[in-house]
N, C-alpha and C positions, 0 to 999 in steps of 0.2 A: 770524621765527625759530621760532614754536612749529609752525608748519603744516611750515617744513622737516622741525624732527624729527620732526613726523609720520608727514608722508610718507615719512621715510628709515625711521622704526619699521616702517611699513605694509608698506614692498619687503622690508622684510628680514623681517618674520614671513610674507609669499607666498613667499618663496625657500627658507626653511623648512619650507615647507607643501612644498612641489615636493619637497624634498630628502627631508622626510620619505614622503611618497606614492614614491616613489622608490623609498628603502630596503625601505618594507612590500611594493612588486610584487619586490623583490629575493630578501628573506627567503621572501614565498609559493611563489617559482621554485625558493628553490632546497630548499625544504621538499617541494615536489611530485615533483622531477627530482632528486632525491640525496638525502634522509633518506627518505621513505616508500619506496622502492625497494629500499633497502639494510634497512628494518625489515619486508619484505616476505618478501627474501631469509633473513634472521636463524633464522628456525626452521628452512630445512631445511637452513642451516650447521650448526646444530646435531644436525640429523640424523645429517650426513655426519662431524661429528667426533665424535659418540658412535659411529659405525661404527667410524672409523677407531681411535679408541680401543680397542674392543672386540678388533679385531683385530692393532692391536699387544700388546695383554695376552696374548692366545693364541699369538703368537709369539714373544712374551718367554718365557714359561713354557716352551713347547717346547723352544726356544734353551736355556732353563739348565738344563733339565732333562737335554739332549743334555750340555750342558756336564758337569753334573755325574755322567752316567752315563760319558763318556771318561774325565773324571779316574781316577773311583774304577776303572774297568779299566786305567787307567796305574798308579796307584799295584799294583794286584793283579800285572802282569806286572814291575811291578819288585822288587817281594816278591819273586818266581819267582825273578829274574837273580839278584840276589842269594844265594837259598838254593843256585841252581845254580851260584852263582860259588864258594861255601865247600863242596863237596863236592870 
């Protein structure tokens, strides 16, 4: 009886061992081929989104800036209508 348990302890801490050896060539691969690649990549995303930042700030500001030099000449030609509408 004791030698069975043994042996059945024995298979199943080698089965273990496999499963574990396994999982560390798994983690390695996928450390090598998907995370250092993508941590590789990382800084010159950041390049391109502080670009791209940059240059939506600049066209944001253009944009309301346009915005708000239209209004304020709408608001001025409707002043106009109006003082021309009461003559």
């Amino acid at each position: 009886g004791t030698r069975d348990i043994g042996s059945a302890l024995t298979r199943m801490c080698m089965r273990h061992r496999g499963i574990e050896t396994k999982l560390k060539q798994f983690s390695m691969t996928f450390a090598d081929c998907l995370i250092n690649p993508l941590q590789e990549q990382m800084e010159e995303w950041k390049r391109g989104v502080a670009t791209l930042d940059k240059d939506h700030a600049k066209e944001y500001k253009r944009a309301r800036n346009e915005i708000k030099k239209k209004s304020s000449d709408t608001l001025k030609l409707q002043k106009k209508a109006k003082k021309g509408v009461g003559l």
